[in-house]
Structures are given as C-alpha cells and as structure tokens.
DRENVEXLO-688698 format. One record per residue (C-alpha): x, y, z. Coordinates in steps of 0.05 Angstrom, whole numbers, plus 5000, padded with zeros to 4 digits. Layout:
<nodes>
XYZ ...
</nodes>
This chain:
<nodes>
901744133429 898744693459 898744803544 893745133594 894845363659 889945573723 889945553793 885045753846 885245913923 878045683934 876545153976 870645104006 866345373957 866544923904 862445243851 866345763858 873045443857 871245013790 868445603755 874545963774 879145443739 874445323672 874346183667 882146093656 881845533609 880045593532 875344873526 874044983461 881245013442 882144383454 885143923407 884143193394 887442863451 887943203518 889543093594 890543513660 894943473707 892943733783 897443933849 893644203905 893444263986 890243634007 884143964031 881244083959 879143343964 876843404028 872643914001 869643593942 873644083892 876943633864 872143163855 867743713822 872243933778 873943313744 866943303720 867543973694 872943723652 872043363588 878742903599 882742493648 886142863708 891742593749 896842803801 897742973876 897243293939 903443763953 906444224019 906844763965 905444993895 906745523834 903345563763 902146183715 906146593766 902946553826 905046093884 901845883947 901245314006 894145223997 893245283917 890044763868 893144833799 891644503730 895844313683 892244183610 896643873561 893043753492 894743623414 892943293357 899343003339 900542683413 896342183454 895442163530 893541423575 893041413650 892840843688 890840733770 894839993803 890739583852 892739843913 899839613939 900039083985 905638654006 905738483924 908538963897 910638833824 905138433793 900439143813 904539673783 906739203728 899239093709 897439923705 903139983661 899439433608 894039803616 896240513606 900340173552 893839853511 890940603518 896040963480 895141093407 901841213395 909241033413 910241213487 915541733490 914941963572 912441543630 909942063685 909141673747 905141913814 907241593885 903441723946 907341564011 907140844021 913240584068 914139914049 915240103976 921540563942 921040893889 926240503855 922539933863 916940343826 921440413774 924339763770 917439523767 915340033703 921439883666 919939093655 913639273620 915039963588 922639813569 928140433576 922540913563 924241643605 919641583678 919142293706 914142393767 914342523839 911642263910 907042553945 907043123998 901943524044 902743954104 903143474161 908143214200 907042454183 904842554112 897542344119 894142714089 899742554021 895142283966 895342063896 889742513847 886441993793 879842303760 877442683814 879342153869 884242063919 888841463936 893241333994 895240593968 895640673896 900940863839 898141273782 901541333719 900441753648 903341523590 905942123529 906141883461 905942163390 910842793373 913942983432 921343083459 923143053533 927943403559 929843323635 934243713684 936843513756 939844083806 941543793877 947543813913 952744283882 959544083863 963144533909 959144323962 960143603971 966743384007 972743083971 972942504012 968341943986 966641234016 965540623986 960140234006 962839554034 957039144049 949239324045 941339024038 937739393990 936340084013 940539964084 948140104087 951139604138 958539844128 963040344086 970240294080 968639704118 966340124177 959840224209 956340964172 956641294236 963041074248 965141394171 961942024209 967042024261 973041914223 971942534178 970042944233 962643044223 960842854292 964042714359 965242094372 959842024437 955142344381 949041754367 943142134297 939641534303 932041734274 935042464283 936242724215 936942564143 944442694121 944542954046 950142564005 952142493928 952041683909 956341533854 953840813826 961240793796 957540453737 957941093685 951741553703 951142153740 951342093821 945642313851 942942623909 940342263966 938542224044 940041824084 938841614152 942041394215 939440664238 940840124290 948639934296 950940634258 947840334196 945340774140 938840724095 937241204047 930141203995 933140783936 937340163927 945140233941 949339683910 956339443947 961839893903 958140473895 961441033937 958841633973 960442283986 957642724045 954343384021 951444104041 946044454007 943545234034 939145724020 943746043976 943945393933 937245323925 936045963905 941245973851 939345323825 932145533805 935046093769 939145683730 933445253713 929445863688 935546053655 935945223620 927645273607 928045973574 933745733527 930345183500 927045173433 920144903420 917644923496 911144753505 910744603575 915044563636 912944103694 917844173759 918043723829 923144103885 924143563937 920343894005 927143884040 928844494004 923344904029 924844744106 932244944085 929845614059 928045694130 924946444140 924346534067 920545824044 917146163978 924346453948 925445823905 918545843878 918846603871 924846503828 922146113782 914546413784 916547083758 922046753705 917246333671 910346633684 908747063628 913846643584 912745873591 906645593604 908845123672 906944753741 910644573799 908844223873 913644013925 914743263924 917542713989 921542363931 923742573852 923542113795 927642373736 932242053688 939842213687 944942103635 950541523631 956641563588 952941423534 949141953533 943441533543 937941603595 937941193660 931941243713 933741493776 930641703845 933542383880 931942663942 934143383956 933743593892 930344113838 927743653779 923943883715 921443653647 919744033587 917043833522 
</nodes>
C-alpha cells in the first residue's frame, strides 16, 4: 500500500485551495483501489472546498471537521488535510447511515451491510466517523457495528470544530457534510492494524478506586454505595459545601474488572451527586480518579513517535488526540502536535485532527482486541 499526504491553508479561494492539494499528490500513482481521508476547520465546507475537491479526486473521501490538525509536518487550526490511502492488494468501502433519529441501531446497522457488500476482500479495520449527536454514545455506535461486522478492530473519532457548542462539528462523506449521520470505511485485503492508547498515566491516577454500586447506562447513581460527589468528599477532592454540577468533566481510569485494559474517561457531575460519563458503565466496574498535565501530554506524543518509528512495514499512521488535551496545554496548545509533526514528518507518511470522543480497540487478557471509547486520550493506528 502506498500513502499520500497534503494539506492546504486556502479557504476561500477554492481553485486555489484544490489545485494546491492535487500539486502534492502523485494521481497517476495510484494503484487499483484507493480512498482519502479529510480533517479540516469547518469552514472549508462552508466554502465549497471541500465540495470541490472531491470532484477533483478520482475516489471516495471521508472524515471530519476538527478544532485542530497536523499532516506532512505542518500543523494548524484552520488546515484541510488529505489522507490518500491506495494499493492493489487492499480494498477500501465507505458507507453514509440514514440520519439518526430516535432509532438508532437499525441505521448504523444498515451502513455497515452496505459498506460490507462493497468490500472486495475480508474486512480487516472498521474506521468509523461520529459527528456530535447527544442522544447517541459512541459505545452504542459500536455496539451497533459489532452485530453486523463481528469482533473486527473499529478505530475512528467524533467530531470537533472551534465553537463552544460544537455546531459547526460535522461528518465529511464525498464532498458533503452531515450533522445527523455516521460514516464508516471499511479496510480489507493485506493489511495489519496496529493500535496504541496514551491517556491518563499510571502515576497519575490515585490509589484509591471505587466501585460502582448501582448505575443506568452512561449515569452513575452510586459508588461504594455513595452518591459520586459524595465519593469526592470522602477522598478529599472537594469540600464538602462544594456542588460541580454542569461545572467540569473529572478525568478517571474505569477498570471494567472483566480482563481488558481500563480506560480513560470523563465524567460529569449531575442531579443528586450522580455521575455520567460518554460510554456505558456496568455495576462492578470500579473507578479511579485521575490527573493529566501538560507535561503528560507532551511526553505521551513522544512516546508515540517513539512506538510509530519502531514499527516495521508502516505505511500510514492516522492519530485522534481527544480536544481536552489541547485546552490542558493551555498557553502552548500546538506542543503535542509539534511533537509529533517534526517526529514523523519527513519519516512516516501520517494525519491527525482533534476529536470530542476516541474510538480505538484495547487488549484483554487474551491478547485479543476489545472496542472501546476514551476520552482524554492520544489514540493512533498504523498499518
């Protein structure tokens, strides 16, 4: 499989900006099957770039909108960048759902038949793109997915954008944009994905864990049969008179207890002291409260250049940062991106946009692969 990479800072000229991308790309070494993959500032649709370019292009394009970007070394706010993955010996499908309603299931169910029946080979990697839709998860995505496409790897990312209230956060399908709408590509044919997560560290996430004692879904009624807020007092996170309700999302490590790796999560104060974070949280799974800083970041994207570089037979490297690591950054909001821009430009072709919500798999005790959602957290996928 070969891998192409281009970005442009033109928006509102669009000859401009499409000529710009197609000077960077090598059409004509293009191999059987292709596809590209696109992140950009939200205001490249507006524009029509977007819209433009996929005509340009003689394949399927998919993706989103992000608060940030970084591809063949440069890194920006208010980029577009293109991923093109083609080969001969792999296959590419994309599918778009209806758009989702109050079923949600039967829609995302149905793309993945679809993107399934367009696949000439085995699916090896389900890449999944979520715009910001609040009455569905993206477990339930997954959940969803997995009854059609089996224990295949999902890897993808929700959508992000610049504004306060996310919306302006939009799913990228051939040129189009979609508020309401999942969009998935399907990887078949001789490929091997490999996936890291880097969230919370270790040493940063207390000793003290609680087990979750009743819960709803995504809500957390009680641990250590205890309101959440009330968990807060007892360890000293907050005075007593203290109320976060709808002030802050509190990063913690949940342990499913169930053989896979915890993962990283936020999770916010609701009515009563309850809890509810962006995935599912089953009654036994325990949680412990974490801290994640600038330094953290920082050294974690190293480390993944570090992971990427010592890899053999890389072909491509496609990254989602959770946008909660840029505010942390605080003064500095590019360092992360910096880090990895000048480890992997000139080395390993890659793309990476900021995301509300990461989709990645994580190992069990097995060894196998298990789909998760993270929040907080540095995920990446190279083949």
């Amino acid at each position: 499989m070969k891998t192409f990479t281009a970005y442009t800072y033109e928006i509102d000229d669009v000859e401009a900006a499409v000529s710009e991308i197609l000077s960077q790309l090598d059409l004509e070494a293009l191999c059987k099957n292709s596809v590209g993959i696109i992140n950009c500032y939200s205001e490249f649709l507006d524009s029509g770039v977007v819209e433009a370019l996929n005509e340009a292009l003689p394949f399927n394009t998919i993706g989103t909108t992000t608060l940030a970007g970084s591809t063949s070394g440069e890194l920006s706010f208010t980029m577009l960048s293109l991923m093109v993955l083609t080969g001969d010996d792999v296959s590419f499908s994309t599918a778009l759902s209806d758009e989702i309603l109050e079923e949600q299931e039967k829609p995302l169910m149905q793309m993945c038949r679809q993107a399934l029946a367009g696949i000439e080979d085995e699916a090896k990697l389900a890449m999944v793109y979520i715009p910001v839709i609040p009455h569905i998860g993206g477990d339930v995505t997954i959940e969803a997915m997995e009854q059609v496409l089996g224990g295949i790897p999902i890897f993808g990312t929700c959508a992000s954008d610049h504004t306060d209230d996310y919306h302006s956060a939009q799913v990228i399908y051939n040129g189009k944009a979609y508020k309401g709408e999942v969009a998935t590509l399907l990887i078949g044919g001789n490929i091997e994905p490999r996936f890291s997560v880097m969230s919370i560290p270790e040493k940063k996430v207390l000793r003290q864990k609680a087990i979750v004692t009743e819960s709803l879904a995504n809500q957390i009624i009680s641990v250590n049969n205890m309101s959440f807020l009330e968990y807060l007092h007892t360890i000293g996170l907050v005075e007593e008179d203290t109320s976060l309700e709808g002030v802050m999302a509190i990063p913690v490590m949940i342990d499913y207890n169930n053989g896979t790796e915890p993962i990283a999560m936020g999770m916010f104060l609701g009515e009563n002291g309850t809890a509810a974070c962006g995935c599912k949280v089953p009654v036994g799974a325990s949680l412990s409260i974490g801290t994640l800083l600038a330094e953290d970041i920082v050294a974690a994207a190293q480390t993944v250049v570090q992971q990427i570089l010592e890899q053999e037979n890389c072909e491509a490297a496609i990254m989602y940062p959770c946008l909660s690591r840029i505010l942390i950054l605080g003064i500095e909001p590019e360092a992360e991106m910096e880090k990895i821009s000048s480890g992997l430009s000139d080395k390993v072709p890659y793309t990476l946009a900021y995301s509300t919500g990461e989709i990645c798999p994580v190992k069990d005790k097995d060894g196998k692969f298990v789909n998760r959602m993270h929040n907080f957290s540095l995920i990446s996928c190279i083949f």
